[in-house]
N, CA, C and O of each residue as an XYZ file, in Angstrom:
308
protein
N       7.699     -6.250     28.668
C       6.684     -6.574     27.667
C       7.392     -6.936     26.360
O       8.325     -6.230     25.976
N       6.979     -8.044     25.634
C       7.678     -8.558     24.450
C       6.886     -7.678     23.664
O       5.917     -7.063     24.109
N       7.370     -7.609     22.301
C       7.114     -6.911     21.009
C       6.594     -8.454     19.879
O       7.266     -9.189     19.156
N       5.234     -8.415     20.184
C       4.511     -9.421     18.881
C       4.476     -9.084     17.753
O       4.513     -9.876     16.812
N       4.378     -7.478     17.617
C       4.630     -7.234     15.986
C       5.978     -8.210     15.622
O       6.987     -8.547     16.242
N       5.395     -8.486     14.199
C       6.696     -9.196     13.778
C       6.510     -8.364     11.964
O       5.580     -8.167     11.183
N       8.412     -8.021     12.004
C       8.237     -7.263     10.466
C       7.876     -8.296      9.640
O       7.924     -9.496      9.912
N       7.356     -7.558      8.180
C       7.529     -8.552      7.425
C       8.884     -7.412      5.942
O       8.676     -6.343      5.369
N       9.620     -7.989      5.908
C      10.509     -7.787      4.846
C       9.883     -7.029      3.685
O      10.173     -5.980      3.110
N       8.984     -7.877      3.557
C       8.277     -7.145      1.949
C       7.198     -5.977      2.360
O       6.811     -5.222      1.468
N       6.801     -5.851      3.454
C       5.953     -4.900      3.710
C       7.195     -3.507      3.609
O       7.052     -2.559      2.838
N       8.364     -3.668      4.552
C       9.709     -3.196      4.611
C       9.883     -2.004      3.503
O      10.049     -0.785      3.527
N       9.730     -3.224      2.337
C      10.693     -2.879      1.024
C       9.414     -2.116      0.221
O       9.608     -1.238     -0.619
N       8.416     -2.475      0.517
C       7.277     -1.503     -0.131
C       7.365     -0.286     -0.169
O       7.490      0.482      0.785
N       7.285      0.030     -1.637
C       7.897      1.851     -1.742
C       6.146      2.545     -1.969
O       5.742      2.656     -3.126
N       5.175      2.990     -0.734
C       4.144      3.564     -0.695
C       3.951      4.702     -2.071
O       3.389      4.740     -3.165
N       4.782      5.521     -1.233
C       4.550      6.639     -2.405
C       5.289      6.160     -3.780
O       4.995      7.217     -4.338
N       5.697      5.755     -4.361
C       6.264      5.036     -5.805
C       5.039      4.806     -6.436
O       4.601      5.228     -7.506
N       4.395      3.809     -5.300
C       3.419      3.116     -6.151
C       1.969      4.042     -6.262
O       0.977      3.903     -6.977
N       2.238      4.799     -5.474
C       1.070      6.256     -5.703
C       1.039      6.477     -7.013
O       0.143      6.342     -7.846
N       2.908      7.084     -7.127
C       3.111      7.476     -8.545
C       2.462      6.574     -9.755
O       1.649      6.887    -10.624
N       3.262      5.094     -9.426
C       2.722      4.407    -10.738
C       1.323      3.970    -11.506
O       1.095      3.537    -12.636
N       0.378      4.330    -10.207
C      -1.319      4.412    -10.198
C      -1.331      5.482    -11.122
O      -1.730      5.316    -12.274
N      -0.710      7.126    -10.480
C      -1.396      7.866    -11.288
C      -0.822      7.866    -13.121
O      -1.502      8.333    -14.034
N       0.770      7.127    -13.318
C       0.579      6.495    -14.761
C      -0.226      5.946    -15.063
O      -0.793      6.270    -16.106
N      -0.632      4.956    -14.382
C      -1.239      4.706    -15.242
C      -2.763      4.631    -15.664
O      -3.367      4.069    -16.578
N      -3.344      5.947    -13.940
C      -4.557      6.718    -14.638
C      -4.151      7.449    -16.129
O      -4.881      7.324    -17.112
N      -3.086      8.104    -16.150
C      -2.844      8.898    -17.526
C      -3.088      7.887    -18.753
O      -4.043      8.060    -19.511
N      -2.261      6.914    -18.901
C      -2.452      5.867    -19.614
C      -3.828      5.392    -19.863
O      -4.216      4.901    -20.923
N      -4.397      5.545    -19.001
C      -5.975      4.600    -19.638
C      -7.209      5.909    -19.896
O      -8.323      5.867    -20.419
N      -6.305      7.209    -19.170
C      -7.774      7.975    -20.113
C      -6.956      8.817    -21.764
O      -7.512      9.705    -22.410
N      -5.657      8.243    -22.073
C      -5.076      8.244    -23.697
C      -5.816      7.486    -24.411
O      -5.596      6.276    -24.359
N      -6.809      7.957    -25.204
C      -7.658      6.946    -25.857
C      -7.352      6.265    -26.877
O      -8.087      5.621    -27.625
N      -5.856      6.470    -26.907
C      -5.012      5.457    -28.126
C      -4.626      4.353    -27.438
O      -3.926      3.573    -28.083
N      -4.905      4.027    -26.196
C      -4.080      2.779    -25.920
C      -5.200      1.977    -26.137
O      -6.366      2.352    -26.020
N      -4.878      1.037    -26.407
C      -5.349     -0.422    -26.980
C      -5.925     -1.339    -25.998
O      -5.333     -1.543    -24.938
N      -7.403     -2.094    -26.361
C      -7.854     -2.233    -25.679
C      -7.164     -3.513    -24.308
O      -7.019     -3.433    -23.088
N      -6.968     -4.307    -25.062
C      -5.855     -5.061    -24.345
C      -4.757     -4.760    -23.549
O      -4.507     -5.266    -22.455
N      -4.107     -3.912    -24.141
C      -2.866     -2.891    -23.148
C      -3.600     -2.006    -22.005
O      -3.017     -1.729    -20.957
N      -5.218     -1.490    -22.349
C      -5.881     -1.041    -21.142
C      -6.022     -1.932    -20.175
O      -5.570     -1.727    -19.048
N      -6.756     -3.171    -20.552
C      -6.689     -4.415    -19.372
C      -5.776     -4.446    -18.676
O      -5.889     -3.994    -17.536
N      -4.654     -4.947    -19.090
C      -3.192     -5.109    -18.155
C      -3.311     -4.138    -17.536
O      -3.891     -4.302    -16.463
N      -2.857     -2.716    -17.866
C      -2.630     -1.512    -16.927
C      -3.692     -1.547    -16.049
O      -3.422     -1.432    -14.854
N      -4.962     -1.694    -16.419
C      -6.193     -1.401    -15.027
C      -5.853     -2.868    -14.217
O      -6.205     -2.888    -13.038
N      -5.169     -4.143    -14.777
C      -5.375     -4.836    -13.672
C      -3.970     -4.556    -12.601
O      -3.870     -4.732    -11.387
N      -2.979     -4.055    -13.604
C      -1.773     -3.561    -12.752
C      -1.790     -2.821    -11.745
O      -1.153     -2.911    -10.696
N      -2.670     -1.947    -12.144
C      -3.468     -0.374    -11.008
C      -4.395     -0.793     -9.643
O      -4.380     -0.300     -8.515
N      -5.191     -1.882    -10.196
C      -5.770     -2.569     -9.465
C      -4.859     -3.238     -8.028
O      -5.127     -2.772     -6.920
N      -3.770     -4.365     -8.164
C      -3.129     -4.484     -8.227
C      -1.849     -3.686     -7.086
O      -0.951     -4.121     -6.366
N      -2.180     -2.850     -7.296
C      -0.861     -1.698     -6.618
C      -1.842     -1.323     -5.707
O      -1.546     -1.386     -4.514
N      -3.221     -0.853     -6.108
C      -4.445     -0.061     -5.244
C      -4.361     -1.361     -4.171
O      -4.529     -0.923     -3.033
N      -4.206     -2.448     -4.173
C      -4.862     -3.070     -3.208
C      -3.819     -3.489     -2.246
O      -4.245     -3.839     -1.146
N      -2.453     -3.529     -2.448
C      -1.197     -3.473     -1.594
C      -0.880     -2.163     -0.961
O      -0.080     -2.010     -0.038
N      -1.459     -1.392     -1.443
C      -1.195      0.014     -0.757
C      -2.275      0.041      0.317
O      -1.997      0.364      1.472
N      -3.463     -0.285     -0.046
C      -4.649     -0.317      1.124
C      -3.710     -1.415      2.014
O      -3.058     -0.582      2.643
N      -3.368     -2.301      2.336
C      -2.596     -3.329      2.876
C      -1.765     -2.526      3.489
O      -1.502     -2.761      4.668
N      -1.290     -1.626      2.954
C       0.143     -1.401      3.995
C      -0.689     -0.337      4.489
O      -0.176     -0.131      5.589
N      -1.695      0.512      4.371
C      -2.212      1.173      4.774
C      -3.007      1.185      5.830
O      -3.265      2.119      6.589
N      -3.632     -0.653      5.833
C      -3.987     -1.325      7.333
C      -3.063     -1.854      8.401
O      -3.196     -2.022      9.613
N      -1.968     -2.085      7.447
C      -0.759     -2.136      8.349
C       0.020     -1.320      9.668
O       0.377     -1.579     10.817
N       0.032     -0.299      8.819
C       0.366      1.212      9.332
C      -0.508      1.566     10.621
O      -0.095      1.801     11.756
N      -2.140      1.539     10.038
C      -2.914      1.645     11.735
C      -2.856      1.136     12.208
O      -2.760      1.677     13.310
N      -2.804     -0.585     12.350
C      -2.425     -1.406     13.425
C      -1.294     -1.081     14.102
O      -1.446     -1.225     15.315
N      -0.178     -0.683     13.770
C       1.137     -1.191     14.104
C       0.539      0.589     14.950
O       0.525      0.462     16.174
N       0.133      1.938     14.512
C      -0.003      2.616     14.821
C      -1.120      2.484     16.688
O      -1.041      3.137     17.728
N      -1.710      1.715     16.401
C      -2.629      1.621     17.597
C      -2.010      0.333     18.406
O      -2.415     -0.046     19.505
N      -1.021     -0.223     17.699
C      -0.298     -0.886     19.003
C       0.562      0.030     19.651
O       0.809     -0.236     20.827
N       1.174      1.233     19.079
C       1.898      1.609     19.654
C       1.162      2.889     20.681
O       2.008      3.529     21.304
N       0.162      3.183     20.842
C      -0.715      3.760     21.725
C      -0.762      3.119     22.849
O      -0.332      3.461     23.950
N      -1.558      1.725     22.375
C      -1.729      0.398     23.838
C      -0.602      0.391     24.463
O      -0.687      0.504     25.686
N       0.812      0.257     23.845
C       2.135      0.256     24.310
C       2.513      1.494     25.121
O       3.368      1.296     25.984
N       1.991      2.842     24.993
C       2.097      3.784     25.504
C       1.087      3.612     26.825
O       1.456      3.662     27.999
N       0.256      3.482     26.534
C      -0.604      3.536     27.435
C      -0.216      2.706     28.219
O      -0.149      3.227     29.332
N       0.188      1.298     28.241
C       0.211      0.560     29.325
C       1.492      0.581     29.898
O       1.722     -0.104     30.895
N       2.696      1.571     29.178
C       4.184      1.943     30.066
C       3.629      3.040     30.935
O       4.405      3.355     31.838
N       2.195      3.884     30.897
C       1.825      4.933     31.518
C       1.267      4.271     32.877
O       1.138      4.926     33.911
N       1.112      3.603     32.823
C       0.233      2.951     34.209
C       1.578      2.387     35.465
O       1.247      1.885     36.540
């Protein structure tokens, strides 16, 4: 049986938990009610941003996870 997953490099190099971290900066950052309203934008779209590559590798992860079940399952037969 060939292997169709194919990596991708940048999924690879994606540091999950890092970018956990840098979300919860920069929750801290936007409930400091000195930051500026403009400097809030950037950071929430940055957060934004990180939130939605992490869901990504996070759909990643179950796929690649439930291929490797099917893969089990069908070396079981």
């Amino acid at each position: 049986m060939t292997d169709t997953h194919q990596t991708d490099p940048l999924a690879e190099s994606f540091d999950y938990e890092g970018s956990i971290h840098r979300i919860e900066e920069i929750a801290a950052l936007l409930e400091d009610h000195d930051t500026k309203l403009e400097d809030a934008l950037k950071l929430y779209e940055e957060g934004v941003s990180i939130a939605r590559s992490c869901m990504q590798r996070l759909r990643d992860a179950e796929l690649r996870i439930a291929e490797l079940r099917l893969e089990d399952t069908d070396s079981s037969d």
